[in-house]
C-alpha positions as CSV (number, residue, x, y, z in Angstrom):
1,X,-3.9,13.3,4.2
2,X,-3.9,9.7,2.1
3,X,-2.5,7.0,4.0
4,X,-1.2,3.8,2.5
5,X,0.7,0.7,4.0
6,X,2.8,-1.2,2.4
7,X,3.0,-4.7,3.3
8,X,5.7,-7.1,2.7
9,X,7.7,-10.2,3.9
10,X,9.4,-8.3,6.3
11,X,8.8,-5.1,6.1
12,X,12.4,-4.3,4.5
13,X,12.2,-4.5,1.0
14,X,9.3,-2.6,0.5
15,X,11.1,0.7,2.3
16,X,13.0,1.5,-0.5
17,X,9.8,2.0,-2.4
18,X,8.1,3.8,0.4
19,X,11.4,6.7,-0.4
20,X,10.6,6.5,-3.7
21,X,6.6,7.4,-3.6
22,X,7.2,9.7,-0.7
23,X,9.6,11.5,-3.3
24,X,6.9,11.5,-5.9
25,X,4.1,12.9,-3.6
26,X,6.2,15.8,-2.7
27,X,7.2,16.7,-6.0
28,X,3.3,16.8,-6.9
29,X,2.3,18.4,-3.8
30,X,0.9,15.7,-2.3
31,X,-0.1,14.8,1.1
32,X,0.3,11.4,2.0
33,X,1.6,9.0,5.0
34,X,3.1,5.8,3.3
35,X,4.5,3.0,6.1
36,X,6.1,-0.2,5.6
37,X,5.2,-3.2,7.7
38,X,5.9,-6.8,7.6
39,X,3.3,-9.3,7.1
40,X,3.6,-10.3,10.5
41,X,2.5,-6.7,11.9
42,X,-0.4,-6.6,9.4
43,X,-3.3,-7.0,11.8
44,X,-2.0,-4.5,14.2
45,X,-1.7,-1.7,11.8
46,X,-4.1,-1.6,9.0
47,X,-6.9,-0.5,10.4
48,X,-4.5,2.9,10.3
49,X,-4.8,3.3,6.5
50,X,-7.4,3.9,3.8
51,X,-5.2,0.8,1.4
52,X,-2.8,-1.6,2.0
53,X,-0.2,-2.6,-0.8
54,X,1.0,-6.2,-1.1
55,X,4.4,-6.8,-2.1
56,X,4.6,-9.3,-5.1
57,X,6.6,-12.1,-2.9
58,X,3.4,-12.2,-0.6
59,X,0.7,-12.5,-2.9
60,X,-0.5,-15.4,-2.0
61,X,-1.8,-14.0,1.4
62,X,-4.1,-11.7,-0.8
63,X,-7.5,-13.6,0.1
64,X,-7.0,-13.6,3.7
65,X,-5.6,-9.9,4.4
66,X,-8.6,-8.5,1.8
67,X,-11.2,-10.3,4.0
68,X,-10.0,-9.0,7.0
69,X,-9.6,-5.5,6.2
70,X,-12.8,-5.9,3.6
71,X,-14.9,-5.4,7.4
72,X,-13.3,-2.1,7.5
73,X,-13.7,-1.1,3.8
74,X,-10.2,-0.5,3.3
75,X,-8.8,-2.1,0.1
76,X,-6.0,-4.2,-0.8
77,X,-3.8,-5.1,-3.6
78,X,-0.6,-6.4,-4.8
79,X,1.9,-3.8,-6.1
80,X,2.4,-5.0,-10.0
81,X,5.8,-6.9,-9.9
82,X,7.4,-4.7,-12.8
83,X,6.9,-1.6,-10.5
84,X,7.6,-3.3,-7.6
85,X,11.3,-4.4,-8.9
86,X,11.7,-1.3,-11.1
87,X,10.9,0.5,-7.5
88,X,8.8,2.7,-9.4
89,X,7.5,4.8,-7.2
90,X,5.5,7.2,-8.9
91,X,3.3,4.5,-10.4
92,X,2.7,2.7,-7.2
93,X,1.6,5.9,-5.8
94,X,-1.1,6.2,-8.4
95,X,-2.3,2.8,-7.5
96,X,-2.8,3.4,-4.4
97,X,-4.0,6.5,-4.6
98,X,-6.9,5.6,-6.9
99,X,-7.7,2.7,-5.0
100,X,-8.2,5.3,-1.9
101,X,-10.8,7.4,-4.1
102,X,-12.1,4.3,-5.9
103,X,-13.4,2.9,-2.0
104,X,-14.2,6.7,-1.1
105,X,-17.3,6.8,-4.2
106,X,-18.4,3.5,-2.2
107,X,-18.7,5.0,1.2
């Protein structure tokens, strides 16, 4: 099982998406375990998941979140803005999903 965290402001905008690529993964068969987390809750939880997902209003924390989780080879991006505000969740998925095996042809 894949297992991405999404990572936002708060935690709350980012759970509508979270629906929406849970509802993509099933329709393809998928198993995966997406979460949502505020920034805030970041260094509790990532070391739980093989990629972390920025939302676009937290960019700018990029640097400091990929360093830290860089020690535990587990990337991190920023969800494109487009599919972050067209809450496409299909296309997130994909993201994170080749980001997973991208890090897993590393290891």
């Amino acid at each position: 099982m894949k297992k991405i965290m999404l990572c936002c402001a708060a935690g709350m905008s980012t759970s509508m998406l979270v629906r929406k690529m849970n509802e993509a993964a099933q329709a393809r068969g998928d198993e995966v375990e997406i979460a949502a987390f505020g920034a805030s809750e970041f260094e509790e939880k990532f070391r739980d998941y093989q990629v972390v997902l920025l939302g676009p209003q937290i960019r700018y924390m990029h640097a400091d979140l990929a360093a830290k989780a860089a020690e535990f080879n587990i990337p991190v991006a920023t969800i494109d803005m487009m599919d972050y505000g067209m809450q496409r969740g299909e296309k997130v998925l994909d993201h994170a999903l080749s980001l997973i095996e991208q890090e897993g042809s590393h290891v």
